[in-house]
PDB file of the backbone (N, CA, C, O) and the ligand in Angstrom, with CONECT records:
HET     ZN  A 101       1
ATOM      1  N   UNK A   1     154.484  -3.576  12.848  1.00  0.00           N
ATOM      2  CA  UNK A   1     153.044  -3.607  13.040  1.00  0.00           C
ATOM      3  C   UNK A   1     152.583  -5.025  13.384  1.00  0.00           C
ATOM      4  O   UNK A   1     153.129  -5.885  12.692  1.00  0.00           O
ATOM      5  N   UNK A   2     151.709  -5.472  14.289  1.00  0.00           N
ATOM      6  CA  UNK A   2     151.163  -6.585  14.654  1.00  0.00           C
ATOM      7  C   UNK A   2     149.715  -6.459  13.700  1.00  0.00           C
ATOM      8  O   UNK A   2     149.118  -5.401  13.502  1.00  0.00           O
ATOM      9  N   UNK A   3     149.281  -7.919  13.126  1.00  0.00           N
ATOM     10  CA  UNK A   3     148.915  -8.500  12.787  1.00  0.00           C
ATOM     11  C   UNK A   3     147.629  -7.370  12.589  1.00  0.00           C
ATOM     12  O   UNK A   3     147.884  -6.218  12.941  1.00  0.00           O
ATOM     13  N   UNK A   4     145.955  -7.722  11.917  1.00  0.00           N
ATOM     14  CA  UNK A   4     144.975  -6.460  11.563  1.00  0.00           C
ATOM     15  C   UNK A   4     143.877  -7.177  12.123  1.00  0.00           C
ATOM     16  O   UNK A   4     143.854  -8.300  12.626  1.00  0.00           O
ATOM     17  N   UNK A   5     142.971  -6.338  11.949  1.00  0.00           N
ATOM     18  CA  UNK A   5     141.719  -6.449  12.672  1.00  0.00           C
ATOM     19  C   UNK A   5     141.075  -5.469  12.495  1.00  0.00           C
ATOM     20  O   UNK A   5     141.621  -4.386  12.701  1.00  0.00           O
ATOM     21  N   UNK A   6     139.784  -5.511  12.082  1.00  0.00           N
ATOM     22  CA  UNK A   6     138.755  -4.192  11.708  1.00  0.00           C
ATOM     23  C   UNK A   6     138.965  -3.003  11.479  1.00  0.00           C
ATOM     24  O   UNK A   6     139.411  -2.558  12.537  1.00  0.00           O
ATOM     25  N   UNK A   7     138.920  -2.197  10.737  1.00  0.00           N
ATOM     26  CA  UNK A   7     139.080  -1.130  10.893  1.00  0.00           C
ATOM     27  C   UNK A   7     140.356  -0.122  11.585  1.00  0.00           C
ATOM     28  O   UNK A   7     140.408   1.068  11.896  1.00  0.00           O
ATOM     29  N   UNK A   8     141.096  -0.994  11.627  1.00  0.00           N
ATOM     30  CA  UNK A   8     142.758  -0.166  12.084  1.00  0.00           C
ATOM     31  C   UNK A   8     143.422   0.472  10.797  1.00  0.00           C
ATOM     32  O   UNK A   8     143.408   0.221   9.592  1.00  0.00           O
ATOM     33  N   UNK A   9     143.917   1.267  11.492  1.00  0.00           N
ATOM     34  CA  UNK A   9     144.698   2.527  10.171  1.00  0.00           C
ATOM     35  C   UNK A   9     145.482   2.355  10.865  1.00  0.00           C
ATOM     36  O   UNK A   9     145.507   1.931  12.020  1.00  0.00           O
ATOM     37  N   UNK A  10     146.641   2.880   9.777  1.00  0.00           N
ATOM     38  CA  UNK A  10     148.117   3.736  10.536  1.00  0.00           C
ATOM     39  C   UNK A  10     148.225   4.901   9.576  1.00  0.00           C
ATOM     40  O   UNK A  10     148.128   4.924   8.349  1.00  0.00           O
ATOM     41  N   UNK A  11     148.451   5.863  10.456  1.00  0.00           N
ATOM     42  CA  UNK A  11     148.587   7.406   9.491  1.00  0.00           C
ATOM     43  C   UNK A  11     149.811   7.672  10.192  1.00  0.00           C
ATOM     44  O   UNK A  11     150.162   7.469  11.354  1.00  0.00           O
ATOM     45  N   UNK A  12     150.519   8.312   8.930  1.00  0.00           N
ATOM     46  CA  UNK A  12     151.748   9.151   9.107  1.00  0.00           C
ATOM     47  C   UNK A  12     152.158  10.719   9.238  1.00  0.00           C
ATOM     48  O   UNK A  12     152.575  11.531   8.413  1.00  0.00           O
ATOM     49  N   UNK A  13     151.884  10.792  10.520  1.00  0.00           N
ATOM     50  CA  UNK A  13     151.926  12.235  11.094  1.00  0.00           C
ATOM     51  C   UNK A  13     152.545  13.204  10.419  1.00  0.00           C
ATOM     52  O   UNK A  13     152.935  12.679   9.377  1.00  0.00           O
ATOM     53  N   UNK A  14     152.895  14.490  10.439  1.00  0.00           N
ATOM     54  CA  UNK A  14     153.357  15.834   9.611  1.00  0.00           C
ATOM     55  C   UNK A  14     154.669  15.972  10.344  1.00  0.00           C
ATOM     56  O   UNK A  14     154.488  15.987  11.562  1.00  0.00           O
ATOM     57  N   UNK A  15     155.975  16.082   9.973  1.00  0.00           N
ATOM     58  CA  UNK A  15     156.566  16.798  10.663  1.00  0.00           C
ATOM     59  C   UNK A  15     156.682  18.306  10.091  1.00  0.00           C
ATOM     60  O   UNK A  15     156.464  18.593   8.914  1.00  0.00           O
ATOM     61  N   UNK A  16     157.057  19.229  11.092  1.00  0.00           N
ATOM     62  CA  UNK A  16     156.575  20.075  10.898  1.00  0.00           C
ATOM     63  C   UNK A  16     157.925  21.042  11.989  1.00  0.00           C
ATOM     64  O   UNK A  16     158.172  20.503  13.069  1.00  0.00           O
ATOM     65  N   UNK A  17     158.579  22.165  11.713  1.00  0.00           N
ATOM     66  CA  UNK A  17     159.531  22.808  11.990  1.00  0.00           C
ATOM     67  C   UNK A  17     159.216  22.776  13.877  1.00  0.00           C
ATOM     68  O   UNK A  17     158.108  22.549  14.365  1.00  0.00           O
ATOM     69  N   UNK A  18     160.376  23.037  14.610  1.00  0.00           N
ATOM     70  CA  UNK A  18     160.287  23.339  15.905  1.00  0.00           C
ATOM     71  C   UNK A  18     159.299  24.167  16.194  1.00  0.00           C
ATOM     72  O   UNK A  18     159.579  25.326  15.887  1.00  0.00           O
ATOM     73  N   UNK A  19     158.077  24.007  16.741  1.00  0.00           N
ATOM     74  CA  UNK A  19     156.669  24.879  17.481  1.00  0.00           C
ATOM     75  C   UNK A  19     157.159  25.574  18.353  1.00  0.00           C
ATOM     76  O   UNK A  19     158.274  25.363  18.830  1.00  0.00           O
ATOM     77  N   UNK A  20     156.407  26.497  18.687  1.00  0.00           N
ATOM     78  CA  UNK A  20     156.260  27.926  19.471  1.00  0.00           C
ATOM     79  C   UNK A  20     155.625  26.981  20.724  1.00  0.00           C
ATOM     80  O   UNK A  20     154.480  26.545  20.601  1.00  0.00           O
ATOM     81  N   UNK A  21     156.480  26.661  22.026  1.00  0.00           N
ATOM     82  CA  UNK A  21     155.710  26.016  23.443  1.00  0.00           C
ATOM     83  C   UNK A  21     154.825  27.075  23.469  1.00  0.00           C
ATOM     84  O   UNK A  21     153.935  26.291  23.141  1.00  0.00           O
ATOM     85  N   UNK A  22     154.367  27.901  23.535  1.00  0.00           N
ATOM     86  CA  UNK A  22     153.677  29.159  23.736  1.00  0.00           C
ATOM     87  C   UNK A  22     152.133  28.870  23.120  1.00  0.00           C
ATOM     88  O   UNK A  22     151.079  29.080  23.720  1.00  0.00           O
ATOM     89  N   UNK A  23     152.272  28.383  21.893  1.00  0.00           N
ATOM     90  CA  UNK A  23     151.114  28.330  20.819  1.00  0.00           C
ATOM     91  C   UNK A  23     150.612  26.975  20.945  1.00  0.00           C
ATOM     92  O   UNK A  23     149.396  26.783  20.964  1.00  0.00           O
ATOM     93  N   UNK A  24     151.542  25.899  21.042  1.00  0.00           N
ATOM     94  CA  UNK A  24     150.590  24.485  20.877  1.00  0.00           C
ATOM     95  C   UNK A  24     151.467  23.519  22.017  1.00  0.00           C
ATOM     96  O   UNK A  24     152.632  23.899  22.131  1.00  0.00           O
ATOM     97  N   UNK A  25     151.194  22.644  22.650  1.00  0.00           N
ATOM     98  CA  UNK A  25     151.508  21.670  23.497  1.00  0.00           C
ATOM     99  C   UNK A  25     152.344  21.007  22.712  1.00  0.00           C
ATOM    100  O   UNK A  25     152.095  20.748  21.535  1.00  0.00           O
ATOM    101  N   UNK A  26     153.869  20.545  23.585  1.00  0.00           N
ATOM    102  CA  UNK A  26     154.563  19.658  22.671  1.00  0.00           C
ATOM    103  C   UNK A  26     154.799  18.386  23.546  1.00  0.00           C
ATOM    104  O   UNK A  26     155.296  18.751  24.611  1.00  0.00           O
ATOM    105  N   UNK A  27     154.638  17.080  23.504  1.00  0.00           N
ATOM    106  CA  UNK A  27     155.039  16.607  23.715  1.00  0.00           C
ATOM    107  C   UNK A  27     156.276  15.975  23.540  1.00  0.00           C
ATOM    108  O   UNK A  27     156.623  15.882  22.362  1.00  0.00           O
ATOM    109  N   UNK A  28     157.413  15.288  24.785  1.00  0.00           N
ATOM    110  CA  UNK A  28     158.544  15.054  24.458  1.00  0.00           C
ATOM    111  C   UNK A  28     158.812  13.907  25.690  1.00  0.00           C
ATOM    112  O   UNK A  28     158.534  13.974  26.887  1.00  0.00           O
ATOM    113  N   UNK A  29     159.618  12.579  24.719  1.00  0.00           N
ATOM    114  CA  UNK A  29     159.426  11.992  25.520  1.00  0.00           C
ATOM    115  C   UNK A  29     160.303  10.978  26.557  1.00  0.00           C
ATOM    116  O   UNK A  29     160.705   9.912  26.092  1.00  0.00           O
ATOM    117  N   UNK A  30     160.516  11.231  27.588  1.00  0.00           N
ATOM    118  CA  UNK A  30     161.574  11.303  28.827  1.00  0.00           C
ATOM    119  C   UNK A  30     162.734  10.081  28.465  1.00  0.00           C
ATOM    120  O   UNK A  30     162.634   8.900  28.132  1.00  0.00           O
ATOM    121  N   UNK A  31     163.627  10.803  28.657  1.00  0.00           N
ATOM    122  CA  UNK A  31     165.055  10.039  27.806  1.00  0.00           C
ATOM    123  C   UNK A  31     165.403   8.946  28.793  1.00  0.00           C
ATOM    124  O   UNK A  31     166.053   7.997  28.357  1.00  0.00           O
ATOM    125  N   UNK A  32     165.117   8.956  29.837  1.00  0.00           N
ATOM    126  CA  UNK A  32     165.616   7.769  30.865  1.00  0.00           C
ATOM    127  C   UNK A  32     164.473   6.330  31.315  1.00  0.00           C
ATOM    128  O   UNK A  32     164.322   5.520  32.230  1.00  0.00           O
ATOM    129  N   UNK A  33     163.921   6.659  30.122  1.00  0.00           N
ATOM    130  CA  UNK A  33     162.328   5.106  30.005  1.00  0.00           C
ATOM    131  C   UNK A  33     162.687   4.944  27.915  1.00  0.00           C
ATOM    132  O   UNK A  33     162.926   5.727  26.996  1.00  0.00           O
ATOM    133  N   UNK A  34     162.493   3.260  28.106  1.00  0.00           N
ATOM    134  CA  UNK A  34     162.718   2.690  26.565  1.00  0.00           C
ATOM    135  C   UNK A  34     161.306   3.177  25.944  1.00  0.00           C
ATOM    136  O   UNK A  34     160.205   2.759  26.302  1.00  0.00           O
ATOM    137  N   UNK A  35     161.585   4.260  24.819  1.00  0.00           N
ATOM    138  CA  UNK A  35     160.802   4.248  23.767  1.00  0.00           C
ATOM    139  C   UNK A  35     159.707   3.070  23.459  1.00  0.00           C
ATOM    140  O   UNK A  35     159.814   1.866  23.228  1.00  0.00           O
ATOM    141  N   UNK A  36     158.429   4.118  23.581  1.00  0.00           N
ATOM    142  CA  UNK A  36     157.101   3.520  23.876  1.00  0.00           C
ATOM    143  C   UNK A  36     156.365   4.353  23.280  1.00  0.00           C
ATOM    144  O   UNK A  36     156.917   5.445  23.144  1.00  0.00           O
ATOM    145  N   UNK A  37     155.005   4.260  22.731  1.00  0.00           N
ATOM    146  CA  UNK A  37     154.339   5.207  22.239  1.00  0.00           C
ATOM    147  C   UNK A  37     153.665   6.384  23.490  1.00  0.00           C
ATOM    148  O   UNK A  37     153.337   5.810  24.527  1.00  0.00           O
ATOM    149  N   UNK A  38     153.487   7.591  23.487  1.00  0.00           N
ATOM    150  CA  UNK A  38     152.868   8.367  24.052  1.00  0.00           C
ATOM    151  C   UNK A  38     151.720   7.913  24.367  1.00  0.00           C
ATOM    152  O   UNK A  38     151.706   7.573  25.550  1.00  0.00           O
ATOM    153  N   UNK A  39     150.629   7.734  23.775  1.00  0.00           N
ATOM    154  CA  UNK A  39     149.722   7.071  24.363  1.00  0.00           C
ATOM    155  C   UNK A  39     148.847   6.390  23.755  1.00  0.00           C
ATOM    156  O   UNK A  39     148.367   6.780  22.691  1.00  0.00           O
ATOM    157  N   UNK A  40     148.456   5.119  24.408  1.00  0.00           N
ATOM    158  CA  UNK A  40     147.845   4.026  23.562  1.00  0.00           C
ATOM    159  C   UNK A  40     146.211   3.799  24.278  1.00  0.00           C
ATOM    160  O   UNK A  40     145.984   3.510  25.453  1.00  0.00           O
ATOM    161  N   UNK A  41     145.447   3.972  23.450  1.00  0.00           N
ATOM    162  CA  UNK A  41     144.038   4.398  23.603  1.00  0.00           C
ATOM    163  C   UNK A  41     143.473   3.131  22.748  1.00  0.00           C
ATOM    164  O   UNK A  41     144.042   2.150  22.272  1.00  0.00           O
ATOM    165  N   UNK A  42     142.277   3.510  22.752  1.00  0.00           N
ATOM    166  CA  UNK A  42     141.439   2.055  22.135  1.00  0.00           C
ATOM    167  C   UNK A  42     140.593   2.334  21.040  1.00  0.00           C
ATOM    168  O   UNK A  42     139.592   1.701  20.703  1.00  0.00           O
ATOM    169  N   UNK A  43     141.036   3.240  20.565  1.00  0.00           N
ATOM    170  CA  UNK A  43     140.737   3.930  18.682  1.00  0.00           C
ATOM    171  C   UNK A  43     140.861   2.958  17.960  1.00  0.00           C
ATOM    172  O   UNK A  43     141.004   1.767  18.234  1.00  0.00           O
ATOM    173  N   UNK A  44     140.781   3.680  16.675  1.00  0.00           N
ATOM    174  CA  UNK A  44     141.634   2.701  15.577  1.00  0.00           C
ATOM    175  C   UNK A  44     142.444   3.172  14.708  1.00  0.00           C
ATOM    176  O   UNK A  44     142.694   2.857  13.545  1.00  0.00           O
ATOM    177  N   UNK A  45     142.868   4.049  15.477  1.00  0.00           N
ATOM    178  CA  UNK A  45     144.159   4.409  14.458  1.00  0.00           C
ATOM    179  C   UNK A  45     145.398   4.443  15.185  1.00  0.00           C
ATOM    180  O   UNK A  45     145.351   4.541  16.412  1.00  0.00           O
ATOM    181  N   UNK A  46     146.870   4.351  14.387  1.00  0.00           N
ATOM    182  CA  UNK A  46     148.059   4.454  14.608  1.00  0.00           C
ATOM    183  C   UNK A  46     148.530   5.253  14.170  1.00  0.00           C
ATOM    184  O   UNK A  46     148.823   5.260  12.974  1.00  0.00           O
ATOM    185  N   UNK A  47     148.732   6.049  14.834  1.00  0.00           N
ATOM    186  CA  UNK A  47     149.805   7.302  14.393  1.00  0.00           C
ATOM    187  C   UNK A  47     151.156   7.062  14.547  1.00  0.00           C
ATOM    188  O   UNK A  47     151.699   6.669  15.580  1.00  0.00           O
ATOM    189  N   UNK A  48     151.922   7.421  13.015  1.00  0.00           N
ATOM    190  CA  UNK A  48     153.485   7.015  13.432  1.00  0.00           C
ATOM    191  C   UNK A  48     154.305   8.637  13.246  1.00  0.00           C
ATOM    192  O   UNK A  48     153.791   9.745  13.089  1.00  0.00           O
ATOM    193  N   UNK A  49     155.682   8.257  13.333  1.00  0.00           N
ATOM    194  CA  UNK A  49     156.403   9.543  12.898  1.00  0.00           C
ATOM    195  C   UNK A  49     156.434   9.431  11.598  1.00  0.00           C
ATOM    196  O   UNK A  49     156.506   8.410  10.915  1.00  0.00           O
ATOM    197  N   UNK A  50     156.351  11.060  11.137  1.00  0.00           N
ATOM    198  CA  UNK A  50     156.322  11.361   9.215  1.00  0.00           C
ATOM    199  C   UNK A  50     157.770  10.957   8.948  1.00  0.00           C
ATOM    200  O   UNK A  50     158.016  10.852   7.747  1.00  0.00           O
ATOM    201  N   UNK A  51     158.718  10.723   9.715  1.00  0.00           N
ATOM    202  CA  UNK A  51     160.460  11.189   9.405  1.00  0.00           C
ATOM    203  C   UNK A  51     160.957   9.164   9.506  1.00  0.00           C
ATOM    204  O   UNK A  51     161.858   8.618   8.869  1.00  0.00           O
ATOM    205  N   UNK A  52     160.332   8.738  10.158  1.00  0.00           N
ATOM    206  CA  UNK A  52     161.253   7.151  10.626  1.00  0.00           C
ATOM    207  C   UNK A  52     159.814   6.378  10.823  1.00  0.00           C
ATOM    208  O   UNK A  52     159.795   5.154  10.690  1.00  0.00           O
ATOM    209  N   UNK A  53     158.872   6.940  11.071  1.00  0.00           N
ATOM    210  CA  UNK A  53     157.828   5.346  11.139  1.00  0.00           C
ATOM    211  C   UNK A  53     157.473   4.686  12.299  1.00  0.00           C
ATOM    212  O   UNK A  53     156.710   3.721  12.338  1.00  0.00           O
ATOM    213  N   UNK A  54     158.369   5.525  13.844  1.00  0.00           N
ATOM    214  CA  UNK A  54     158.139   5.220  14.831  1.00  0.00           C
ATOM    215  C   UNK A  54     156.736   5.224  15.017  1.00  0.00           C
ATOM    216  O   UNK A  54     156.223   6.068  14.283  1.00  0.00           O
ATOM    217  N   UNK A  55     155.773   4.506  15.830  1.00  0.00           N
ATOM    218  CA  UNK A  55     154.827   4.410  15.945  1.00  0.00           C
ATOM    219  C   UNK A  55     154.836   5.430  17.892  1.00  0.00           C
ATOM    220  O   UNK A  55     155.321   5.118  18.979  1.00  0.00           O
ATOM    221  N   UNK A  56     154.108   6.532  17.451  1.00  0.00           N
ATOM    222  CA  UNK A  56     154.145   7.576  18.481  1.00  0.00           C
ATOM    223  C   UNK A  56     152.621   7.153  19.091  1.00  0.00           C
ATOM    224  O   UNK A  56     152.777   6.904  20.286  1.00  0.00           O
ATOM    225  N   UNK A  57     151.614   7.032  18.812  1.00  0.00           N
ATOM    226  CA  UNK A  57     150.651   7.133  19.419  1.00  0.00           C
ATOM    227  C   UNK A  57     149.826   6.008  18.664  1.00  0.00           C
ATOM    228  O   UNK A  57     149.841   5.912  17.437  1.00  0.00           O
ATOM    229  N   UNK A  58     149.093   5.148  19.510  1.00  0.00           N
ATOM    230  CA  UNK A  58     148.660   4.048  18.927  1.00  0.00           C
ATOM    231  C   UNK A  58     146.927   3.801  19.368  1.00  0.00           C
ATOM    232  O   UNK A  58     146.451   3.802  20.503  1.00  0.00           O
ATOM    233  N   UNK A  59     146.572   3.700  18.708  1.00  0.00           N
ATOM    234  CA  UNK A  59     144.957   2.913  18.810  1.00  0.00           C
ATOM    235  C   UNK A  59     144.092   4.484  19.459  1.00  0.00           C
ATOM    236  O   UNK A  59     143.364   4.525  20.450  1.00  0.00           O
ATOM    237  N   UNK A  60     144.477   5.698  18.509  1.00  0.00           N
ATOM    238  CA  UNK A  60     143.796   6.637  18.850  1.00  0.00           C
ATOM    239  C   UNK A  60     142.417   7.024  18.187  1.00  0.00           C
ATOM    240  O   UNK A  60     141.974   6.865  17.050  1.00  0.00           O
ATOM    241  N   UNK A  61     142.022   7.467  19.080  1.00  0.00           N
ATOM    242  CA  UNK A  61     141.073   8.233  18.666  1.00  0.00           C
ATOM    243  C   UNK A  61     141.311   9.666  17.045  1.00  0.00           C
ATOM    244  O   UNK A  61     141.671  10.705  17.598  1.00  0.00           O
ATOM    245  N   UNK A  62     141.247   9.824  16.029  1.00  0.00           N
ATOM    246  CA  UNK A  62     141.854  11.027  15.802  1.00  0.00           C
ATOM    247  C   UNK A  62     141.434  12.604  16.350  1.00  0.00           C
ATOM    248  O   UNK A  62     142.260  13.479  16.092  1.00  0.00           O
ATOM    249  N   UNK A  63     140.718  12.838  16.779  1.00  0.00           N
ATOM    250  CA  UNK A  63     139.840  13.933  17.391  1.00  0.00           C
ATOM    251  C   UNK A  63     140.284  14.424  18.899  1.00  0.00           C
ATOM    252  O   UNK A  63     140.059  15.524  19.403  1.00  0.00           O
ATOM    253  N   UNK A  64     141.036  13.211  19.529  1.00  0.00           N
ATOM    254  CA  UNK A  64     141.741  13.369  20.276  1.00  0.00           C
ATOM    255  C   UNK A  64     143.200  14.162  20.536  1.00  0.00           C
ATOM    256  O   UNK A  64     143.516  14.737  21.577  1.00  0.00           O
ATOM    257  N   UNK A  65     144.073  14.031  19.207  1.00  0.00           N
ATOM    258  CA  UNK A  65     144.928  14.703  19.049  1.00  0.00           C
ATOM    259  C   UNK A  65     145.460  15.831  18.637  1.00  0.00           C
ATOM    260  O   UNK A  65     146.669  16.043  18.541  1.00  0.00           O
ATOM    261  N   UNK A  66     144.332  16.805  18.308  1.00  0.00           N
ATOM    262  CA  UNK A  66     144.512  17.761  17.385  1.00  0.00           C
ATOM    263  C   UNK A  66     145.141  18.871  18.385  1.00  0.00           C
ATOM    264  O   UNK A  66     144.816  19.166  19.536  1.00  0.00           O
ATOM    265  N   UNK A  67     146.369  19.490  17.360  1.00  0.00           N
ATOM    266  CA  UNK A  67     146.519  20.585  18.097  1.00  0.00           C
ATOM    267  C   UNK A  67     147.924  20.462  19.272  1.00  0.00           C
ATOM    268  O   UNK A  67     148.313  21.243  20.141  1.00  0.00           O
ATOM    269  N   UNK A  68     148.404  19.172  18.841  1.00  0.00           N
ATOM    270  CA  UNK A  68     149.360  18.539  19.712  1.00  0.00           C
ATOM    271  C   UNK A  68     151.048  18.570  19.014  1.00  0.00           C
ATOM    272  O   UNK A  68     151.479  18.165  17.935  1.00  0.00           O
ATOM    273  N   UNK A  69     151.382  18.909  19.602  1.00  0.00           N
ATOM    274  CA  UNK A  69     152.757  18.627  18.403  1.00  0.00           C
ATOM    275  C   UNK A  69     154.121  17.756  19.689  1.00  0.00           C
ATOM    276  O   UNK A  69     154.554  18.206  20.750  1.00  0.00           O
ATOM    277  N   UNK A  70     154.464  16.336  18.930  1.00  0.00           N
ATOM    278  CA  UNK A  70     154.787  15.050  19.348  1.00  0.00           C
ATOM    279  C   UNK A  70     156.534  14.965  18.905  1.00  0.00           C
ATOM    280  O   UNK A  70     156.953  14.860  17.752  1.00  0.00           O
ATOM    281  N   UNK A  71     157.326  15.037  20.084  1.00  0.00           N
ATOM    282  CA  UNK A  71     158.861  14.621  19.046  1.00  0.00           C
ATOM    283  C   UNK A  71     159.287  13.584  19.302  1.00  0.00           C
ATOM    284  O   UNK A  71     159.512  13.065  20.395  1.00  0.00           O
ATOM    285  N   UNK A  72     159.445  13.160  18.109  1.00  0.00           N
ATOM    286  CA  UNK A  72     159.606  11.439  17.950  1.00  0.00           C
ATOM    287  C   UNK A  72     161.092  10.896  18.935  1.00  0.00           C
ATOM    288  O   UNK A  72     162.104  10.952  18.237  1.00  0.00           O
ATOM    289  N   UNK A  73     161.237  10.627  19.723  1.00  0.00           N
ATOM    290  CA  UNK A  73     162.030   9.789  20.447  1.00  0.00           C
ATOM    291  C   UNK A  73     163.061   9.572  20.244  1.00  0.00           C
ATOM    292  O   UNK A  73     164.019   9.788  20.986  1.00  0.00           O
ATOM    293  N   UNK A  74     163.055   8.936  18.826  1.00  0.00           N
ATOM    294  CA  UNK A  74     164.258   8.360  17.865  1.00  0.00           C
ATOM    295  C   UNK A  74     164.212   9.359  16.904  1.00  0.00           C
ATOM    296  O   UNK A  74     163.235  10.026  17.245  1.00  0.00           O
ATOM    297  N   UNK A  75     164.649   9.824  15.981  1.00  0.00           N
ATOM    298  CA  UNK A  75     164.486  10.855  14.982  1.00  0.00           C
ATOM    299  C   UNK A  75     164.821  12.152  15.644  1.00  0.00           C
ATOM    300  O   UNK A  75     165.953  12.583  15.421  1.00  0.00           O
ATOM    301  N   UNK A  76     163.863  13.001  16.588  1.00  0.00           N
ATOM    302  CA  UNK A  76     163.381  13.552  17.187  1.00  0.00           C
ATOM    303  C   UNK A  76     162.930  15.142  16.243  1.00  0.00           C
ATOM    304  O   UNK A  76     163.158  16.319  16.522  1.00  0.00           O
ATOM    305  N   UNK A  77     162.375  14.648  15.330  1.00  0.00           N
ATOM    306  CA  UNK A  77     161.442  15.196  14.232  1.00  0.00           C
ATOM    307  C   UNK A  77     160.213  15.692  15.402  1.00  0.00           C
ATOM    308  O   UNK A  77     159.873  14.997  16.360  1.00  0.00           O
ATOM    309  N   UNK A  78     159.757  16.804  15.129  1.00  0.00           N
ATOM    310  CA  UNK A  78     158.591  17.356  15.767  1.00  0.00           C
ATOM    311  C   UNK A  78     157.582  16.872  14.618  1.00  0.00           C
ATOM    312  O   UNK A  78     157.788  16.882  13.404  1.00  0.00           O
ATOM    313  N   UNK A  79     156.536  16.482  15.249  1.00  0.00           N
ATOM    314  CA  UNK A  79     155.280  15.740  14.366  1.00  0.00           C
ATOM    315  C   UNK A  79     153.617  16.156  15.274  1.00  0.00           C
ATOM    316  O   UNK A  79     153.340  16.086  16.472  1.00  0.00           O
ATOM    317  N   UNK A  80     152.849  16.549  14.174  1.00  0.00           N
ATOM    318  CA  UNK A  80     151.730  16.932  14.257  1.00  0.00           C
ATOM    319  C   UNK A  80     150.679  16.133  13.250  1.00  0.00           C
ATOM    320  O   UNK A  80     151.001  15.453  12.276  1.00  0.00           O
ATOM    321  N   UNK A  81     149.467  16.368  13.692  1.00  0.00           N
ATOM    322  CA  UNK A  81     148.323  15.026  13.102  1.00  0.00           C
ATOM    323  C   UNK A  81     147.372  16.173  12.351  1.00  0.00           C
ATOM    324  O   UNK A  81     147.097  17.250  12.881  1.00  0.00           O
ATOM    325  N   UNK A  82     146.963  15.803  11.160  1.00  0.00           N
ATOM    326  CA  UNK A  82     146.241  16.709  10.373  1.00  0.00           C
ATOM    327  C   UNK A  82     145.429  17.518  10.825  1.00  0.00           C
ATOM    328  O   UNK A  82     145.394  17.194  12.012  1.00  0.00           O
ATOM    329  N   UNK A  83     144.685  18.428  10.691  1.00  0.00           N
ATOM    330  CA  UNK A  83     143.641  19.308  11.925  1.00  0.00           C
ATOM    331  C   UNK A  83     142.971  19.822  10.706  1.00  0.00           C
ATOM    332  O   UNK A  83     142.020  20.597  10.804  1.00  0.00           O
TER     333      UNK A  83
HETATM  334 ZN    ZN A 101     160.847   9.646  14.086  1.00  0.00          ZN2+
END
């Protein structure tokens, strides 16, 4: 984690058993680019993985993510954000 500033969180996402592609969006993320967060927005929160701590999604919005289910890179734990 780099250094703080106002109002920044880091929350630790759910993992949560292999999802139904059918039922909720999964993100997964492309094996031939160095591990990076999914997407970095100008929120204030950090979402990491529940399983290792990878930091998956950074400076989000939370309202933004709901409903998303994220597999961590490293780990590759399927992870979802409280709803
Ligand atoms: Zn992980």
């Amino acid at each position: 984690m780099t250094g703080s500033f106002g109002g920044q969180a880091t929350v630790a996402m759910f993992v949560v058993p292999t999802p139904d592609p059918k039922k909720q969006a999964i993100f997964q993320h492309p094996e031939n680019v160095p591990i990076q967060p999914f997407f970095k927005g100008s929120g204030g929160t950090d979402y990491v993985c529940g399983e290792c701590g990878l930091t998956l999604l950074q400076r989000m919005n939370g309202a933004q993510v709901s409903n998303i289910v994220f597999q961590c890179p490293r780990c590759e734990k399927y992870n979802a954000t409280r709803t």
